[in-house]
N, C-alpha and C positions, 0 to 999 in steps of 0.2 A: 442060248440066251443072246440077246441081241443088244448092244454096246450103244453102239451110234455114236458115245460121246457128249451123251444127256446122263441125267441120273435117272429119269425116270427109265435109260434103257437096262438097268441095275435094279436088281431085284436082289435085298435085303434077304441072308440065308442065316442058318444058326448054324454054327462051325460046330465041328465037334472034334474028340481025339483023332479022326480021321483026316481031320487037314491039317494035323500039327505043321507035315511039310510044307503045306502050302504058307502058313500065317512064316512058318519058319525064313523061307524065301524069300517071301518081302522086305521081313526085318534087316534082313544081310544085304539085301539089295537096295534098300535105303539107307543102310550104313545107320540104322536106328540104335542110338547112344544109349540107350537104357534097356537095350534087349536083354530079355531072361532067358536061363537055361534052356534046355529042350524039357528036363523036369518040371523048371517052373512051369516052362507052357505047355507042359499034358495036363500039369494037376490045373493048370485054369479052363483050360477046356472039358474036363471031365468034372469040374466041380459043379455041384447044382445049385451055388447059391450065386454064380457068375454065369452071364449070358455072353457070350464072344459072338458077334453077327458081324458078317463078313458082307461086301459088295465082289461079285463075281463079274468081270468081262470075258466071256467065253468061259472056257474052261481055267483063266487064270486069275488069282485075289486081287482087285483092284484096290482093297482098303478094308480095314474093320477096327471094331470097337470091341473094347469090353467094358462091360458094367458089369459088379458086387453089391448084390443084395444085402444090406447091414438090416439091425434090429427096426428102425425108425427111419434109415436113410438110406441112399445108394451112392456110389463112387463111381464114378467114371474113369479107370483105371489106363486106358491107353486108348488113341485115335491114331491111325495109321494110314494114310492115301500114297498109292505110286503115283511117283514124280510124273510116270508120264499121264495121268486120269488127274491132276493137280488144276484147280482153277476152271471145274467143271461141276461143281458143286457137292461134291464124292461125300467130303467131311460133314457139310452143313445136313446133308440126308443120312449119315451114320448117326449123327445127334440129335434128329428127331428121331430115328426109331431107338435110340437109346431111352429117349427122356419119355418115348411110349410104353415100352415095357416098364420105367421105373413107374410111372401111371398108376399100371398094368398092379405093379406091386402094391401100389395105396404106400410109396414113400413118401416123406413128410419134404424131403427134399435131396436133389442129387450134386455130388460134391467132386470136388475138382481140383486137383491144384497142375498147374504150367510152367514151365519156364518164363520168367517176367522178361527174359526177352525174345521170346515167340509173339512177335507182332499178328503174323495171321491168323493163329491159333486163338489170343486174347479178343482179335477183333472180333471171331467165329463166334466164339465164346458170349462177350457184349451182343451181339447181334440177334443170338439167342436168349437172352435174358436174363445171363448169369450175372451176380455183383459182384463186387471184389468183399472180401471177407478178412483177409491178412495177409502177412507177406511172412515166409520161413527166410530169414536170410542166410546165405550159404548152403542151400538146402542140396544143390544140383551139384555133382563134379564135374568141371570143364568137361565139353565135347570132343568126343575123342579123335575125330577129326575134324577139324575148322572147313577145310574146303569144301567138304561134303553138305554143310551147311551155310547157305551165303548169309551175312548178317543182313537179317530184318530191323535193327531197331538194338540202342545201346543199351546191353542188359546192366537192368541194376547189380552190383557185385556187393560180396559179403562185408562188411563190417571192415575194420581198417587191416586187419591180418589180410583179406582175400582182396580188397581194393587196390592192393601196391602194385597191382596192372599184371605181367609175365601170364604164364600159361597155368599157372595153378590157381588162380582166381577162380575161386564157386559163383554158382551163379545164385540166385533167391527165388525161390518159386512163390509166384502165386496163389494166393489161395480165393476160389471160387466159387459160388453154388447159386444155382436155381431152385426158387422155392415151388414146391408142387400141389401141398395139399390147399381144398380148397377153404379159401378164405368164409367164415361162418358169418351171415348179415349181422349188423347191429341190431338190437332189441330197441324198441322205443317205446 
């Protein structure tokens, strides 16, 4: 497969238990603050009500998604691009083919919550049509390494326990979603 350094040279794949290593690699090599088990991530790879679609450059993960089929709705569970395929449009193409398969699903709407101070992320997010829905405050526990992550944008901090500044400050997620189903004309 051929990279180039567009997205269209990325061709959208569905992971399976067989690339636990590979999704596994990226995570450690992004230094990704909310990584799960190697458990957690067979059983989401092997689950059939979650799609994990990955963007491949060559033979190695440049990025993936997961989305969770719910009753009426879907979650968009994790977006993950390497740092070095960043600001090539990797994300903004993992989330249209995420928001195709929930389509795909006939979900009523696909949900989302962020870091409220992941600035690219939320912009991503807006830019695709999501709204803001509520705010979990103190939802996130600090990152667990600061360098690893350059501050985007001053996150909102939890409630006056988690505001007193130092490193144990949580952070607040956002909460987000895009509505899917389609809208039914007026009767007149």
């Amino acid at each position: 497969m051929s990279a180039e350094g567009h997205p269209e040279g990325f061709t959208p794949v569905r992971l399976t238990a067989a690339d636990l290593p590979c999704v596994s690699a990226l995570e450690a090599a992004q230094g990704w603050p909310t990584a799960g088990s190697q458990a957690q991530l067979a059983a989401t790879l092997n689950d059939g009500a979650s799609v994990v679609v990955g963007l491949m450059a060559g033979e190695a993960l440049a990025g993936y998604a997961v989305v969770v089929r719910l009753p009426f709705e879907a979650e968009l569970q994790a977006i993950l691009v390497d740092d070095t395929w960043r600001g090539r449009g990797l994300a903004r193409r993992l989330l249209s083919t995420v928001v195709a398969q929930t389509r795909a699903w006939s979900s009523e709407r696909l949900l989302l919550e962020v870091r409220a101070g992941n600035a690219p992320a939320i912009a991503l997010y807006r830019g695709a049509g999501f709204r803001e829905d509520g705010i979990r405050r103190g939802y996130y526990a600090p990152r667990p390494d600061p360098a690893q992550f350059p501050p985007t944008a001053t996150p909102r901090q939890a409630g006056a326990a988690g505001a007193a500044g130092g490193d144990d400050a949580r952070e607040d997620a956002l909460l987000m979603s895009l509505p899917l189903a389609a809208e039914e004309p007026a009767s007149g």
